[in-house]
Structure formats: C-alpha cells, structure tokens
matplotlib code that plots the C-alpha trace (Angstrom):
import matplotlib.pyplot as plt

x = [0.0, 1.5, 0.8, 0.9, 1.9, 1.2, 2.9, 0.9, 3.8, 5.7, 8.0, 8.4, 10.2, 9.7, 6.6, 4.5, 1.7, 4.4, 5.4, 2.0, 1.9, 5.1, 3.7, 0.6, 2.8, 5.7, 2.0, 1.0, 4.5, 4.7, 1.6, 2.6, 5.9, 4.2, 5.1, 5.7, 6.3, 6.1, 6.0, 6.4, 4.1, 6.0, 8.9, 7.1, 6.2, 2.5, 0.4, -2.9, -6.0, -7.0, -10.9, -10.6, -12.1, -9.6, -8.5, -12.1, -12.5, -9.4, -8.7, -7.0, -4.6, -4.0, -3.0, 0.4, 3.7, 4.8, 5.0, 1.3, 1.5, 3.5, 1.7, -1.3, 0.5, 1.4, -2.3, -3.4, -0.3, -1.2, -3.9, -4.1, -3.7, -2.3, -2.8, -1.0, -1.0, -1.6, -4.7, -4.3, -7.1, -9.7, -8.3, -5.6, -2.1, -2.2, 0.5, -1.6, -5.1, -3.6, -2.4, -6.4, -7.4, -5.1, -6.9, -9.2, -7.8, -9.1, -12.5, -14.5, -16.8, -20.1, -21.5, -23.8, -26.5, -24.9, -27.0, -28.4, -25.4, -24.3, -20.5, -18.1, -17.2, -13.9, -11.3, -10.4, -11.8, -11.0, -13.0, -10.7, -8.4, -8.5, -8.3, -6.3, -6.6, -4.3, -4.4, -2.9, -3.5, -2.0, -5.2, -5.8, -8.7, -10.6, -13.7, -14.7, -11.5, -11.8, -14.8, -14.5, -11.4, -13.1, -16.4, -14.4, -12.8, -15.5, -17.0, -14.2, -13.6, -17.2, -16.2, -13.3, -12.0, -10.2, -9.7, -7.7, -7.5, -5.1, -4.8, -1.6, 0.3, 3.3, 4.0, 5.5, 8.4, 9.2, 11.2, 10.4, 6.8, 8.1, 6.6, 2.9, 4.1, 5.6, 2.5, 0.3, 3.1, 2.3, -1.8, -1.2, 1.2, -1.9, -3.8, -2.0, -1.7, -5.7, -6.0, -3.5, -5.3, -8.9, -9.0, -10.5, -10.1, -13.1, -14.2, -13.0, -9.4, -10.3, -11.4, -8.6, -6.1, -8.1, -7.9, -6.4, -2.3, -2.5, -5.0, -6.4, -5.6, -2.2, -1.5, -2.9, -0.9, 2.3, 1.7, 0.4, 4.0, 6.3, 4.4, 4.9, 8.6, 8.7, 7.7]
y = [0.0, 3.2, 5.8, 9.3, 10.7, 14.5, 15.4, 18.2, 19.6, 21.9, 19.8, 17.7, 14.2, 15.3, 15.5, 14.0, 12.9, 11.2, 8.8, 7.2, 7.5, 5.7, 2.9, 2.4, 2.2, -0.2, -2.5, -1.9, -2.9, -6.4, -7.7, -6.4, -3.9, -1.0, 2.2, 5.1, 8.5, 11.4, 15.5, 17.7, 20.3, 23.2, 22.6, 22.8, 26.5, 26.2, 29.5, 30.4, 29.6, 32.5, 31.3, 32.5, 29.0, 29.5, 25.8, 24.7, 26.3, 25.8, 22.0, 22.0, 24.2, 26.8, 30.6, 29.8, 28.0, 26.2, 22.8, 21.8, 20.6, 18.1, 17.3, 16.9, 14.3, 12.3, 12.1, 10.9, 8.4, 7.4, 4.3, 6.1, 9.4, 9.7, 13.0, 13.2, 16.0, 17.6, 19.8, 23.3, 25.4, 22.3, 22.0, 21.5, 23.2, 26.0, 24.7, 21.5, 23.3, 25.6, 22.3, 20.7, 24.2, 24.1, 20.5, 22.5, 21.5, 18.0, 18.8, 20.5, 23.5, 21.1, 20.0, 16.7, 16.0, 13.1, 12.3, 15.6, 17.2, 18.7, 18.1, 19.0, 16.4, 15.0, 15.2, 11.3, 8.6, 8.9, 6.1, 3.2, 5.6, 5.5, 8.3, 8.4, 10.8, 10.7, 13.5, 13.7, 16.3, 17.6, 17.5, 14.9, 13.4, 13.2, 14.9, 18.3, 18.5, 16.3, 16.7, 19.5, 18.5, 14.7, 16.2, 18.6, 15.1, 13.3, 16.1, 16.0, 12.9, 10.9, 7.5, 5.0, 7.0, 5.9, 8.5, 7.7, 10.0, 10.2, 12.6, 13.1, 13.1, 15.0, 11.6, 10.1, 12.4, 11.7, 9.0, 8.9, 7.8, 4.8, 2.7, 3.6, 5.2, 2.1, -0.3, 2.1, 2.0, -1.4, -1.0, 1.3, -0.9, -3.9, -1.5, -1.1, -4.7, -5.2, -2.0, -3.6, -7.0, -5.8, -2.5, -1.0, -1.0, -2.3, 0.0, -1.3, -0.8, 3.2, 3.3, 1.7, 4.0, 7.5, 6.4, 8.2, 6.4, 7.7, 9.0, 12.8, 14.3, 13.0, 14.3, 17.7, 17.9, 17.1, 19.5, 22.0, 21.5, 21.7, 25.1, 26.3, 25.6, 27.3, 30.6]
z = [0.0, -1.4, 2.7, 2.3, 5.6, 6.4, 9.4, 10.6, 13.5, 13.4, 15.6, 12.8, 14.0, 17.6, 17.3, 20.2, 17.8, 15.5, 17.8, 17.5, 13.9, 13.5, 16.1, 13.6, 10.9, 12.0, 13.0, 9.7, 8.1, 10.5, 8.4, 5.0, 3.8, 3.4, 0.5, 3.3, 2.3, 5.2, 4.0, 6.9, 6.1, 7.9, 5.6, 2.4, 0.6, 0.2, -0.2, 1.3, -1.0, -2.1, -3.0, -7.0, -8.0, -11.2, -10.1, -10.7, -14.1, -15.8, -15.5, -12.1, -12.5, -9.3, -10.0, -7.4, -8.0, -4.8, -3.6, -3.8, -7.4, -6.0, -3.0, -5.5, -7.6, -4.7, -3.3, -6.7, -6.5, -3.0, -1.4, 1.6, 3.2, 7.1, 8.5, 11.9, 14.1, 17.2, 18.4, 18.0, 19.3, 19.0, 15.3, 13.5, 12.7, 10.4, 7.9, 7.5, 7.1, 4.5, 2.6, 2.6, 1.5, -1.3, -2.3, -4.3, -7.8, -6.9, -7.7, -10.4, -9.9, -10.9, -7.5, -6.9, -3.7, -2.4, 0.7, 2.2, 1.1, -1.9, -2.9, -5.8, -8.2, -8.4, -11.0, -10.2, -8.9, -5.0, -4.1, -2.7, -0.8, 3.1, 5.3, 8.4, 11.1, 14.0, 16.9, 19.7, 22.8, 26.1, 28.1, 30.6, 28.5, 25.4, 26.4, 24.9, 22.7, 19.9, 19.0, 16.7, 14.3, 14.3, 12.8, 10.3, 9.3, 8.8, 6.3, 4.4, 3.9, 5.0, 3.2, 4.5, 7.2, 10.4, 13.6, 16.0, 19.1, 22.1, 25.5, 27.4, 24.3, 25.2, 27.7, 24.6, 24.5, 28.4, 28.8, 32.7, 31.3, 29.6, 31.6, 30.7, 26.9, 25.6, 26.6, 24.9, 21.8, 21.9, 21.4, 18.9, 16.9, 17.6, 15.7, 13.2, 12.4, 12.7, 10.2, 7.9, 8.1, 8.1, 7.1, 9.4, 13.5, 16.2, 18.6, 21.8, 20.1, 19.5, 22.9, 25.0, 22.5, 23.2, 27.2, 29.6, 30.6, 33.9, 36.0, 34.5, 38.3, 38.6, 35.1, 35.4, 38.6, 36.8, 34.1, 36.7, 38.6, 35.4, 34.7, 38.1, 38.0, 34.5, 35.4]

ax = plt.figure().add_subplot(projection="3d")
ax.plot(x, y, z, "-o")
ax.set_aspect("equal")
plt.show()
C-alpha cells in the first residue's frame, strides 16, 4: 500500500503525535511492507488559498507556483492518506489546514447532492483511498477536545476513514513515562496490524487508544508543577 503521511507539526520528528503515527505504521509494516512516504508540512512553501475557483475552471490548475502541485501528484499516486497531528485550538495546525485548502484543484466547480449534502465532483476517482486521522493532545482526556477536528474530518472525507484520538500526548516524548508510553506503543502498533489486516479497527481498540495512561488528576498535577517551575 503506497501511505501518504502528512505530518501536521511543526515539531516535525519530535513531534508528540508522530510517535503514535510511526507505532501504527511499524503495525502496519509487521503484516505487510508498506510504500511510506512522510512531508512535513511546515517545511514545504505552500500559499494560502486565495478562494478565486480558477482551479475549478481551468482543469485543475491553481494561480500559485509552490510545492502543492507536487503534494497533489502524490495524493493521486497514494492508497491512503495519514494526517498526523496535534490539536491546536480544537483544530488543526495552520500549515496542514492551508495544505487541505489548497486540495481544491481536486475537484471541479459542478457539484452533486450526495446524501443531504451537496459536494463538488472529483477530477479522479477517490473512491478506494483511506483516510487516516491521527491526533494527539496535552489535556488529561478526550472529552470536549476532539470533537470538533473529528467532525471537520469526517465532512471532508465521509467515506473509508479511520480516527484515532489520544490525550496526554506529550508523555510520549518523556522517557520517565516509559513505563505507561511504551504499553500504549504497543496498542497502537496492535492496531496497526488489525488496520493492515482488516482494514478498518473495532471500537474497543479506539477506545482503549483514546484512554487516559494515567489518572487525569495525577496528570494535570504534573503538568500544573512543570508550569509552576517554569515561570
């Protein structure tokens, strides 16, 4: 399978969220060798959408020069997209929402009702490429922080998507938390290898992933401390 991976930090390799991406990927590459290719979106010169629709009515072709024609080829070269990054503001990092804005070109001005929706119709056929959405934050829990960026993914892409969401992310870059960062590697990678195998993952999977590693107090206290001692 020819992965696409968008690594939405501006940490880049550091990243807190990549550590769990690369988990579900080295799960995904113990059942089958897998085509990876990562961009680090910070790195790469892509302008703002501008909202001209010339894309749409010349044949896909946007008004700026920069690195999104290539990004473009590769998504129409790819069986699956991976968008990993952490929550900013309930969203996603700038960089990486500039990047889907810039997707435009994809799609034709002519629009369709699919559902009770209408949506643009695409240039190519998009329909056996998975979605991955991985998103990790620095809260103690899920709950009222996800739930924004997770809805704005599934409108985008409402077919063949995967979400994967996980709290108390910044614990993977603490090697004093090893002992409750590498079982939770571990789960991850397990879910990797069911996604590889059956293409999707099971609920109870999602759930145990998006759980808290140690308890929310004892993490807010920690996080609460190393601020104190920053000031």
């Amino acid at each position: 399978m020819r992965i696409l991976v968008f690594n939405g930090s501006p940490k880049r390799e550091k990243s807190d969220t990549m550590h769990i991406t690369r988990a579900f990927l080295e799960g995904m590459n113990e059942v089958e060798e897998q085509e990876i290719r990562v961009i680090h979106v910070i790195d790469k010169h892509i302008e703002f959408c501008s909202g001209c629709f010339t894309c749409k009515r010349n044949g896909g072709t946007c008004i700026y020069d920069d690195d999104m024609l290539d990004i473009l080829q590769q998504i129409l070269e790819s069986d699956m997209l991976l968008f990993s990054f952490p929550l900013y503001n309930f969203g996603m990092p700038a960089p990486l929402k500039a990047l889907l804005d810039r997707t435009m070109p994809l799609s034709t001005l002519a629009m369709q009702k699919v559902g009770e929706r209408y949506e643009h119709l695409c240039r190519a056929d998009f329909s056996k490429l998975k979605y991955v959405m991985i998103c990790g934050c620095g809260f103690p829990n899920s709950k009222r922080n996800f739930e924004p960026v997770v809805a704005e993914f599934k409108l985008m892409f409402p077919n063949n998507h995967t979400i994967i969401t996980v709290p108390e992310s910044p614990m993977f870059n603490a090697p004093e938390a090893a002992e409750v960062t590498v079982p939770r590697l571990e789960l991850v990678k397990e879910a990797g290898r069911m996604f590889a195998s059956e293409g999707e993952l099971k609920d109870d999977i999602l759930a145990q992933i998006a759980s808290p590693m140690i308890p929310e107090e004892l993490y807010a206290s920690i996080v609460n401390g190393d601020a104190a001692a920053a000031k």
